[in-house]
C-alpha positions, -999 to 999 in steps of 0.1 A, spaced: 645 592 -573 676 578 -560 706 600 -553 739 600 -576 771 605 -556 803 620 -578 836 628 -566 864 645 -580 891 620 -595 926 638 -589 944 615 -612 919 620 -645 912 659 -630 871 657 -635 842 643 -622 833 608 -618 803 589 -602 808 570 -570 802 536 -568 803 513 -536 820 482 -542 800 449 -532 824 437 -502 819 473 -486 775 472 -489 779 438 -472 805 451 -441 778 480 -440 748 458 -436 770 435 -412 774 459 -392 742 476 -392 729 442 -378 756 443 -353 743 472 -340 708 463 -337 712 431 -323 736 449 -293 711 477 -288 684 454 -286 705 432 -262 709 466 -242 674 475 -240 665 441 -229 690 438 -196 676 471 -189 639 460 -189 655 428 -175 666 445 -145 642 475 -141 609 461 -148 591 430 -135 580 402 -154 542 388 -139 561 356 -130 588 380 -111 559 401 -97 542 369 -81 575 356 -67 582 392 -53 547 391 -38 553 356 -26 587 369 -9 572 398 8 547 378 23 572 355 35 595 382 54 562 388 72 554 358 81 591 354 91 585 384 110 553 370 127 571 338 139 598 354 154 577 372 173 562 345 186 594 328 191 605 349 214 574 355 234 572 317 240 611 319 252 605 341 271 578 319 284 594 287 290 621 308 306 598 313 330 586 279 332 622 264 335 628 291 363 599 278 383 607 240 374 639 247 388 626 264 418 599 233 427 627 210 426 647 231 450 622 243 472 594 207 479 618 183 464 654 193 476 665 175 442 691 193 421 677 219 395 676 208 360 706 219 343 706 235 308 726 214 289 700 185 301 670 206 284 684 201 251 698 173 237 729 176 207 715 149 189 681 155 182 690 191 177 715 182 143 685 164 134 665 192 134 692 216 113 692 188 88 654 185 86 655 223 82 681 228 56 656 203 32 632 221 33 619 251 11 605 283 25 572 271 22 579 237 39 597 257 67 570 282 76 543 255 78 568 234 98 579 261 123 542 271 128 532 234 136 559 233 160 553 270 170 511 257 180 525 224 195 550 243 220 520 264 228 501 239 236 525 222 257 533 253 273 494 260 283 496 222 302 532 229 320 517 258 332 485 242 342 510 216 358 533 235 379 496 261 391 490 229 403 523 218 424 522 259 431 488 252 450 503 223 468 534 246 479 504 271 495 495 238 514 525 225 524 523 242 558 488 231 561 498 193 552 531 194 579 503 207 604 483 174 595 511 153 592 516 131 625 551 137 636 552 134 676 548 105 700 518 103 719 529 95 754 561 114 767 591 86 758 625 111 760 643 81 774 625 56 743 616 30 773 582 28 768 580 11 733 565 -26 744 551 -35 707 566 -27 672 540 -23 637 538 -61 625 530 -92 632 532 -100 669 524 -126 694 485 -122 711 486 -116 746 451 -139 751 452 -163 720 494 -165 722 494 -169 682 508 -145 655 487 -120 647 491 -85 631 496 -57 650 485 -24 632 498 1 656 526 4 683 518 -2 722 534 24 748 535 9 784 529 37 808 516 40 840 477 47 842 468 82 840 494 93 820 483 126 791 476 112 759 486 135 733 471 143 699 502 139 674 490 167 646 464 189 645 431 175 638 389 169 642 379 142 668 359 120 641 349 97 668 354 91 708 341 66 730 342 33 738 345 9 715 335 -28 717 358 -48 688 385 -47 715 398 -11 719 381 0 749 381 37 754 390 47 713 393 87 704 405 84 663 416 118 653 406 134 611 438 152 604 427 157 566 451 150 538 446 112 540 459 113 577 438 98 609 453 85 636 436 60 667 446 62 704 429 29 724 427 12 759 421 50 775 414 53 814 395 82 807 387 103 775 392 137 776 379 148 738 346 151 723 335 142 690 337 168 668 363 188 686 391 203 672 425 195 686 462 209 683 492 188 685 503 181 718 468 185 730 459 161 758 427 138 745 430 114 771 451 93 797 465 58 796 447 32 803 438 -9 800 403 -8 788 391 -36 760 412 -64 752 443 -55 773 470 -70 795 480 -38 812 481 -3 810 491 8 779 486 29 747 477 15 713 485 44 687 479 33 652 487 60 619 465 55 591 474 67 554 441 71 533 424 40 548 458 20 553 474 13 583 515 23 584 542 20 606 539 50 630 576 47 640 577 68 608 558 98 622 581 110 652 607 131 630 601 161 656 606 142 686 639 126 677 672 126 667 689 101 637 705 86 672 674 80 687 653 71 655 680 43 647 678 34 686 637 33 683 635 12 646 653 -16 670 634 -13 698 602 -17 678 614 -42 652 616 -69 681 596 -103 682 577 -101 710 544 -98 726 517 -74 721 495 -58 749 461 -61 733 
């Protein structure tokens, strides 16, 4: 049963029922709705903020797992900086130490271009993109890492046998020559001594009298000595390894054996004229894996840049070979 209101009516002095006008019932349901609508509003920012949708929940997850993946790749980031520090240091260090080139300088390593390129490429990309990208480039700089190293283990070995190959190397004249008198024939083509036509000369001739030491120019194995019947008479040829042999002809008298090894500036023989020769001389020949070279080349610890320069002209002469 509904309620009756009264109030007490000052200007009649009794009683009188209250009544709500129209215009106020509306303003009171107006504003009831008001009310509602801005709690409601309230309670959903709250929620909004304070509790996770499933959508937000994924994306949450998603972002989680991204800070550590994020985490993982800079990880490896800076292990494989600190890894081609290492490498660069070494790369620099070859090139000083076997090449005597200049080191590779920083600002060479990384090039301004191609590096705005890659901060463009970057900044288009989403999170997604940019994880898969960096861990393709992340795998790719490890494996070029694995074959620099593999690389430079390699030129490291060769540095261990650097003393071994400037042991090998020829780099002393055969025959004592201080005054440089005793080239007679240069590496080239010459005139024969019996024929009196051009023909290639592989080696250079040393006039000297008979008798005088023959010297083995690096240290070696006798690979063969005796005489030989093609034209170089008494022939020791000397197995330095690393590609190296060289051939001393004509001998008087052979002091090595085959097999035996030798030191440089160990006497293998004496000078001679034996084979095809005009006189006593030595025919020293250098060979590089199978080829014959220039052997002017192969004195750098016998001479100066004076006496190198004075030797290039003596041997570079047109003239007549011994044998």
């Amino acid at each position: 049963m509904k309620k009756v209101k009264y109030y007490y009516n000052t200007h009649t002095l009794r009683y009188e029922k209250l009544t709500t006008p129209l215009r106020v019932r509306l303003l009171q349901v107006i504003g009831y709705i008001a009310a509602s609508i801005i709690t409601a509003f309230i309670i959903f920012a709250i929620t909004f903020r304070y509790v996770d949708s499933p959508k937000e929940k994924y994306m949450r997850q998603q972002n989680n797992d991204l800070k550590q993946n994020y985490s993982l790749l800079q990880e490896r980031v800076k292990e494989l900086e600190l890894k081609m520090d290492e490498v660069e240091n070494r790369d620099n260090t070859v090139y000083r130490s076997i090449f005597g080139s200049d080191p590779i300088p920083d600002s060479a390593r990384v090039k301004d271009i191609e590096t705005k390129k890659e901060v463009k490429l970057v900044q288009s990309m989403g999170e997604s993109e940019l994880v898969a990208s960096m861990t393709n480039q992340l795998n790719n700089l490890s494996l070029r890492l694995v074959f620099q190293n593999k690389s430079f283990n390699e030129i490291a070995n060769l540095v261990k046998n650097k003393e071994k190959l400037l042991i090998a190397t020829p780099s002393i004249q055969p025959v004592s020559n201080k005054d440089l008198n005793r080239i007679a024939s240069g590496f080239g083509y010459r005139i024969d001594p019996i024929y009196k036509t051009p023909r290639r000369h592989a080696g250079l001739d040393f006039s000297a009298p008979a008798g005088s030491p023959i010297y083995a120019t690096a240290d070696g194995i006798i690979r063969e000595a005796g005489y030989n019947t093609g034209g170089y008479g008494n022939r020791v040829i000397v197995s330095h390894g690393f590609g190296y042999e060289t051939t001393y002809s004509h001998m008087y008298r052979i002091k090595a054996r085959g097999g035996q090894s030798v030191k440089r500036g160990e006497v293998i023989g004496y000078v001679g004229s034996t084979g095809k020769s005009t006189g006593p001389h030595l025919h020293y020949e250098v060979h590089r894996n199978g080829v014959p070279v220039d052997p002017i080349y192969y004195f750098y610890n016998d001479l100066t840049p004076a006496q190198f320069d004075r030797m290039l002209k003596l041997a570079a002469a047109t003239n007549q070979s011994f044998d």
